[in-house]
C-alpha positions as CSV (number, residue, x, y, z in Angstrom):
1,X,0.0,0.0,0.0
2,X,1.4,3.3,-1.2
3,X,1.7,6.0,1.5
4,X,0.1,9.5,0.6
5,X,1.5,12.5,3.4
6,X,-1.1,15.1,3.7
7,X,-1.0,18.7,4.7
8,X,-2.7,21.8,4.5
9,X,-0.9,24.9,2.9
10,X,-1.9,28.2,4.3
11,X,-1.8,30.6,1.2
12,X,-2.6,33.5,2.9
13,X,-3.9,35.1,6.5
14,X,-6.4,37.6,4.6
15,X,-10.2,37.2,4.4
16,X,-13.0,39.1,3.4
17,X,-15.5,36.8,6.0
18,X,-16.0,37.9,9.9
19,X,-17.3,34.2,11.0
20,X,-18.1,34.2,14.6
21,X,-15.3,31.0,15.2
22,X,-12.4,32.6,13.7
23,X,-10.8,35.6,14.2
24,X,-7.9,35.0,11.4
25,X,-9.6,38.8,9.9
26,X,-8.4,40.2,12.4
27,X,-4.6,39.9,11.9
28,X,-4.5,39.2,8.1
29,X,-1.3,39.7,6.2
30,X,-0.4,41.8,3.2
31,X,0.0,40.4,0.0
32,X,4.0,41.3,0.0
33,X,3.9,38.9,2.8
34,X,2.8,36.0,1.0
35,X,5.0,33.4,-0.6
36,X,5.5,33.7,-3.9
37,X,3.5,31.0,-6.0
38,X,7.2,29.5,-7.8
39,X,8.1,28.2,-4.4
40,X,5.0,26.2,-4.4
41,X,6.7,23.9,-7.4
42,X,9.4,22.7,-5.1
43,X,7.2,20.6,-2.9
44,X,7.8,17.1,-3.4
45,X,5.8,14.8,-5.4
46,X,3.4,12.2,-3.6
47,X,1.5,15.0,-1.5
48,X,-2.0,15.7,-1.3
49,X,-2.6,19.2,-0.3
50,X,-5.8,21.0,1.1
51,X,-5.2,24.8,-0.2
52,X,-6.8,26.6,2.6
53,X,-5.9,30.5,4.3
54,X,-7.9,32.9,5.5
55,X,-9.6,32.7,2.4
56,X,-7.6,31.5,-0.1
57,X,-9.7,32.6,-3.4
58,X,-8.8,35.9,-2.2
59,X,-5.6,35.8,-3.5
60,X,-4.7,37.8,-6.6
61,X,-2.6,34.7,-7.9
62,X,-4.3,31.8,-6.9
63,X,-5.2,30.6,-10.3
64,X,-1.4,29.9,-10.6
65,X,-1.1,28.8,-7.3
66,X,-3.9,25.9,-8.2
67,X,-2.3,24.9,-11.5
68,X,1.2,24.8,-10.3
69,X,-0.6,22.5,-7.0
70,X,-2.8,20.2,-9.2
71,X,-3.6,17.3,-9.4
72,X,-2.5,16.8,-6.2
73,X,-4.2,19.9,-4.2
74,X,-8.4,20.6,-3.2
75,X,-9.3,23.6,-2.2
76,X,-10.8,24.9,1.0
77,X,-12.9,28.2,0.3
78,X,-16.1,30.0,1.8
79,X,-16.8,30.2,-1.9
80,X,-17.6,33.8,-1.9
81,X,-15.0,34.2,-4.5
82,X,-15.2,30.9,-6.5
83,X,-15.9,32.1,-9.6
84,X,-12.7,32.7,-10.0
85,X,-12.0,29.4,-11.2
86,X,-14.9,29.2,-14.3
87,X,-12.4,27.7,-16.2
88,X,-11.0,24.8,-14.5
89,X,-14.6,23.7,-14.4
């Protein structure tokens, strides 16, 4: 049986949401303090990762982020900002 490592990769600290069990809106980050989305093709192969944030839709870049990620990444999003990805579906 093949072993799969799974993690969660937290794109970003900024959302748009004020949910009443998370305070993450409250100290969100900056876009210049995200990682870049190139650094995200250096994770090793075999991974399944959950992208997740804050909201992570909200990111400018997340398109690339998801393509660079996939197959082997889902997303975890409020979904106020899923249009975003139309396309893929």
């Amino acid at each position: 049986m093949k072993n799969i490592v799974q993690g969660s990769l937290i794109t970003t600290f900024r959302c748009n949401a004020k949910c009443n069990m998370c305070n993450i809106w409250k100290h969100q980050t900056k876009p210049t303090e995200e990682i870049d989305p190139s650094y995200y093709e250096k994770l090793p192969a075999g991974l399944r990762i959950n992208i997740t944030g804050g909201e992570a839709t909200i990111r400018q870049d997340i398109d690339r982020i998801f393509e660079i990620l996939y197959p082997k990444s889902s997303l975890d999003a409020s979904g106020g900002q899923i249009h975003i990805f139309d396309a893929w579906i």
